[in-house]
N, C-alpha and C positions, 0 to 999 in steps of 0.2 A: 504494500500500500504506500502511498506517495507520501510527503509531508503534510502536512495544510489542511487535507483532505477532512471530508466529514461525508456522513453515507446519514439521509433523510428516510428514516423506513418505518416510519407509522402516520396515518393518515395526520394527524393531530401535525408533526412537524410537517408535511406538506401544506397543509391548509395555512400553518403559520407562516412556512415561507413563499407561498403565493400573498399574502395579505403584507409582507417586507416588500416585496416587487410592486406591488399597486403602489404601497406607502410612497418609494421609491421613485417611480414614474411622478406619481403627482407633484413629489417635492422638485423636480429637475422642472417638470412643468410650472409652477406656481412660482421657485424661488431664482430659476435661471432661464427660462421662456424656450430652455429644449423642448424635445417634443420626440420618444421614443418610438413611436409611430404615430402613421397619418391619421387626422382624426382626432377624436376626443377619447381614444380607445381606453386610455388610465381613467376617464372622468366614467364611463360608461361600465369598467368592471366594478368601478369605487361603489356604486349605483347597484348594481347587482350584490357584491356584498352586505351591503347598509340593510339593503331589503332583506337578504338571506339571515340577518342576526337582529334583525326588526330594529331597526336605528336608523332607517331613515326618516331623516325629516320633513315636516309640513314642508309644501313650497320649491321656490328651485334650487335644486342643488351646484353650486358653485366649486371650482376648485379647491380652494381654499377652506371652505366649508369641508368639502371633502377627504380633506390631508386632513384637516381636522379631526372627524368623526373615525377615519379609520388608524389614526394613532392613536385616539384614545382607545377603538376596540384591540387593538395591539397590549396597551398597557394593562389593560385586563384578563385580557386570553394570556399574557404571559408576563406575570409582574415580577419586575426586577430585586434580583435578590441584594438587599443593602445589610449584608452580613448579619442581622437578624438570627435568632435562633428560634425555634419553634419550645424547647422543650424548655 
């Protein structure tokens, strides 16, 4: 196995790192005016998630709005560990 590497093999780390890629597009789109592909295609999966975890909101959904809402569902589906102990 190489160095660096990391192997994704439960649906749970898929789905997280599809929702890193959305987060990702929309920030390159929103904070640097790239644009990963043609279209609105980051603002249209953003849209499809929001729906799929019932978080979207009333009205139109904006980029910005949308980096939004799906770091925050980030921050919840996977909250950062701040050395804390459980026991």
């Amino acid at each position: 196995m190489s160095e660096g590497g990391f192997v994704l093999d439960t649906p749970e780390q898929i789905e997280i790192y599809r929702l890193l890629a959305i987060q990702k597009a929309l920030k390159l789109e929103v904070e640097r005016g790239l644009k990963m592909t043609k279209g609105n295609q980051a603002l249209w999966r953003a849209e499809e998630v929001l729906e799929l975890y019932e978080r979207l909101p009333e009205g139109r959904l904006t980029k910005k709005k949308a980096l939004r809402l799906i770091t925050t569902l980030l921050e919840d589906l996977m909250p950062l560990d701040r050395g804390e102990s459980n026991e």
